[in-house]
N, C-alpha and C positions, 0 to 999 in steps of 0.2 A: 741682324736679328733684332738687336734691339731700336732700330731704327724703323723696322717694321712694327715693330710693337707698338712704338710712339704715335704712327700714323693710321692703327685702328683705334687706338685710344681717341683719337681729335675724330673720328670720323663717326665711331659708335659713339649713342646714347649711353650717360651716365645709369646704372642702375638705378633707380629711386628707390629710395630705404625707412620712407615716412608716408601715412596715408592720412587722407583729409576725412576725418570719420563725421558724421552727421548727426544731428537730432533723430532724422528720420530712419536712422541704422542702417547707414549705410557706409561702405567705403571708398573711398577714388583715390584711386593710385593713377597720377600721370605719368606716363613714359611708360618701362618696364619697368614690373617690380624686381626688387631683388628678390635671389632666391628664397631668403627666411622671413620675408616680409608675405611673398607668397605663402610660405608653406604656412606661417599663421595664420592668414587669412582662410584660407581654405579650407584647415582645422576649425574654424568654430564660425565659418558664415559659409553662402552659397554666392558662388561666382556669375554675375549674371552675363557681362561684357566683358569684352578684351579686346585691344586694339591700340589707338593712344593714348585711349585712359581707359583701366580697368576696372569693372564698379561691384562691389562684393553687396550685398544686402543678410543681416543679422536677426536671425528667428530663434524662439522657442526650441524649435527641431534644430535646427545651428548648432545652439549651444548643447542641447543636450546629446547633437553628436559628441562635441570635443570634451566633455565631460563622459560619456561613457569611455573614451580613447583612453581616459586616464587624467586628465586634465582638471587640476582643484579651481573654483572661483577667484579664489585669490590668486593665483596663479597665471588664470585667463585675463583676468583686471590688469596684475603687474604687467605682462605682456604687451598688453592691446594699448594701455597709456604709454607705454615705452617707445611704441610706433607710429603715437597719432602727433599729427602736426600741430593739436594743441590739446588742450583740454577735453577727459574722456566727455562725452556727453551724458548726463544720468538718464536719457531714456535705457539706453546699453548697458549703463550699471546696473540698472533697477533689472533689466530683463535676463542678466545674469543671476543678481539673485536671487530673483523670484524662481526659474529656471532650477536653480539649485538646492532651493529650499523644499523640491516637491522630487530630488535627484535621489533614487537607492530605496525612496520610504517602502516599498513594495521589494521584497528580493525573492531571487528562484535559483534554487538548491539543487543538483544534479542526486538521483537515486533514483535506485534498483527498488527498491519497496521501503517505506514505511513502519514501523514498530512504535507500538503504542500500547499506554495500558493506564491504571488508576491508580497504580503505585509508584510517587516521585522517586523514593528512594529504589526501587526496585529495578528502575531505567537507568538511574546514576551507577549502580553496579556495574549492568550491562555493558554500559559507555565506560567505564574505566575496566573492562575483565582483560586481561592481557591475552588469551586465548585467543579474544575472542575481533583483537585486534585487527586480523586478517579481512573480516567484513568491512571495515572502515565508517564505523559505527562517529555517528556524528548526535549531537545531544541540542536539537531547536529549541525545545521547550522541558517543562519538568515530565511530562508525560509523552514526550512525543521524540524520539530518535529517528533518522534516515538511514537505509544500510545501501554501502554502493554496492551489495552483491545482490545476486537472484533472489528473488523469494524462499526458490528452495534450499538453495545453499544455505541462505540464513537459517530457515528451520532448521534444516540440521547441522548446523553450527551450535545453534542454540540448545540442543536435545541432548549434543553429545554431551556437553557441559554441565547435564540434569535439570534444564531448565521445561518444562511443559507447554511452547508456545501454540498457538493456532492459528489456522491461513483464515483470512476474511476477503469474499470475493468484491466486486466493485461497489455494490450496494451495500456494505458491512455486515452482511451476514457469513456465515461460521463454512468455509469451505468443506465439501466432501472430500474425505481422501481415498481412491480406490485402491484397495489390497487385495493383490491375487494371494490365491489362496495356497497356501500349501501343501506339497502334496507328501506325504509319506515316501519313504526312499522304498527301493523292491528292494522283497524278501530275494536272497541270494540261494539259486537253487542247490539243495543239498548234492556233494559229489556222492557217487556212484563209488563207496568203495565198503571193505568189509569181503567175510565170506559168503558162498551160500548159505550157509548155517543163519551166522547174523542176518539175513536179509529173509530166512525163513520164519526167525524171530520175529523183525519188525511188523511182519505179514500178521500176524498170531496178534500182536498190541495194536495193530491197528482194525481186525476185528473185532476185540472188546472194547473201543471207542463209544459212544453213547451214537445213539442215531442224532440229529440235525431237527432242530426243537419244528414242531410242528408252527408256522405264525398265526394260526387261524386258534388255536389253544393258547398260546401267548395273547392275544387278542380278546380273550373269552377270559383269563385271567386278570387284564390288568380292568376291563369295565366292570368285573364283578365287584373288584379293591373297591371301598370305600371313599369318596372324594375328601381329598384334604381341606380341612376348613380354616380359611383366610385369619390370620391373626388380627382381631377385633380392637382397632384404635392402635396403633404402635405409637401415634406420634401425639397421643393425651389429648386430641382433641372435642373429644365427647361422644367423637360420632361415630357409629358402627361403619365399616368398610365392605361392601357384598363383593368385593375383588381382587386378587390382588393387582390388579393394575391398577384399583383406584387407590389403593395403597400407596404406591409408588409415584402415582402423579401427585398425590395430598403433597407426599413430603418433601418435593422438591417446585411445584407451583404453589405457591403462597399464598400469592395474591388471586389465585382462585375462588368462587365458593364453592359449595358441596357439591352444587346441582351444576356447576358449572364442570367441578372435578369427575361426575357421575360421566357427562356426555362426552367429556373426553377421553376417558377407558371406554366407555362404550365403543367409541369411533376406533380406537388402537382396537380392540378384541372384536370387531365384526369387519373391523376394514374401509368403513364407510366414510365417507368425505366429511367435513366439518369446516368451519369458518372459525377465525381465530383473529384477536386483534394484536398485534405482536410492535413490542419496543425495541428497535436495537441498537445498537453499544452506540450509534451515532443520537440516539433521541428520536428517531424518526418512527413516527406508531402510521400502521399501518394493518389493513383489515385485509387478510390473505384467506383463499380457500384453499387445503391440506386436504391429498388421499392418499393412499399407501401409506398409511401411517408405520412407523415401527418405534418404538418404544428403546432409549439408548441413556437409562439416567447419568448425568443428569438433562439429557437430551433428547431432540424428536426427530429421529427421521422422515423426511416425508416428500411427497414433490407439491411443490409449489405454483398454484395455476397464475400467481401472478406473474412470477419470474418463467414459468413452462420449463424450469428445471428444478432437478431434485435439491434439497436445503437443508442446514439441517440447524433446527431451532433451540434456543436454550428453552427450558421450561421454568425458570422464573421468569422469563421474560412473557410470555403469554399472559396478559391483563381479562381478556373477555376469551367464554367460547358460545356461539353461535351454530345451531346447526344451517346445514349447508343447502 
């Protein structure tokens, strides 16, 4: 055996264990390379030939493969002069560091949704609540957390702990949430017990019951009632209110005027479409036409002919209204 041994040794090609690197970034390895002189090379350049001599060429994308691999600059430098048959070349130096000077600046974060708001301190909670630990709440910036659970999970994650969040759809506006409604349990029918006697009784109290109100007389009483007159200025601004919905939009759109607050209780109490220029939490102003109005302070239900689905708007954020 070991005579055999001797006699592939004389007859195979020595490994080669050093490569001839270039100005022009490149490498040639004559004979075959050794194992780990390959596997370096191939980690941070592209193999173009192989044969008696194998020629590797060194790019931008090269490097920043073996640098995503894990691979530090310094580390590809010690490397790469460890194996060259002389002096690294500084085009190859330079084009590692440059390479890696431009390596990580941009990074991308794995998650489920997004959690944001305008309060630093009120995020750092969140990120350190023990609870609440289960989402895998991670803290990017002072107002801005990543959660790797669902959207909805997070909501209520968050709600159970007394916290009030709300869902924002793609566009950053304030997502609807539909709630069925509930219904009432059934009244359980009375059993059938007692004697005749009792059951002759019940007969008797439920003929002096009153009769079943007439609606058409209910009807005739509540338009005769006097109308309730709108409390005149609640919020000290000067100015008489002929509504109460313009009440209600005064005090929570602000940044309205009068005539601006008039047309849009008009639009909520007649139903009618209206044009609006609206800010949202992202900065992005936008001039939307709104029907179905419905009034939810501090909020506007309505559908949205920009988006052709329903939205639902803060009302300080409405800047202008426009009719439509």
């Amino acid at each position: 055996m070991a005579g055999l041994t001797a006699v592939c040794r004389r007859l195979l090609p020595t490994a080669t264990r050093t490569a001839r690197i270039g100005a022009d970034l490149t490498a040639v390895v004559t004979g075959t390379p050794s194992a780990p002189l390959a596997a370096l090379l191939d980690s941070v350049a592209d193999r173009e030939t192989s044969g008696t001599a194998s020629v590797w060429r060194f790019s931008a994308g090269s490097v920043r493969r073996a640098l995503d691999a894990g691979h530090s600059p310094d580390g590809l430098t010690a490397d790469l002069a460890a194996v060259a048959s002389g002096p690294l070349p500084q085009p190859l130096s330079y084009l590692i560091a440059d390479t890696a000077r431009g390596h990580g600046r941009v990074r991308i974060a794995p998650a489920a949704c997004v959690i944001h708001g305008e309060e630093p301190a009120l995020l750092t909670e969140l990120a350190a609540h023990r609870k609440l630990g289960k989402l895998g709440l991670r803290q990017l910036a002072p107002t801005v957390l990543v959660s790797r659970s669902p959207i909805d999970a997070t909501l209520a994650a968050l709600r159970a702990e007394g916290y009030a969040p709300v869902a924002e759809t793609a566009d950053g506006t304030v997502r609807i949430e539909k709630t069925r409604p509930q219904r009432a349990a059934a009244v359980p029918t009375p059993r059938r017990s007692g004697t005749g006697a009792d059951r002759r009784s019940a007969v008797r109290h439920a003929a002096k019951t009153p009769a079943t109100v007439d609606p058409n007389a209910l009807a005739t009483r509540l338009l005769s009632a006097p109308p309730t007159t709108p409390e005149p200025d609640p919020f000290g601004s000067g100015v008489p209110f002929g509504t109460d919905t313009e009440e209600i939009v005064a005090g929570y759109a602000k940044r309205l005027s009068y005539t601006d607050i008039r047309q849009l209780a008009h639009a909520i109490d007649t139903g009618t479409a209206i044009t609006v220029e609206y800010v949202a939490t992202s900065g992005n102003r936008t001039v939307r036409t709104l029907s179905r109005l419905e009034l939810d302070p501090p909020y506007l239900d309505a559908w949205c002919h920009l988006r052709n689905d329903e939205r639902v708007f803060t009302l300080s954020r409405i800047h202008n209204v426009m009719p439509s």
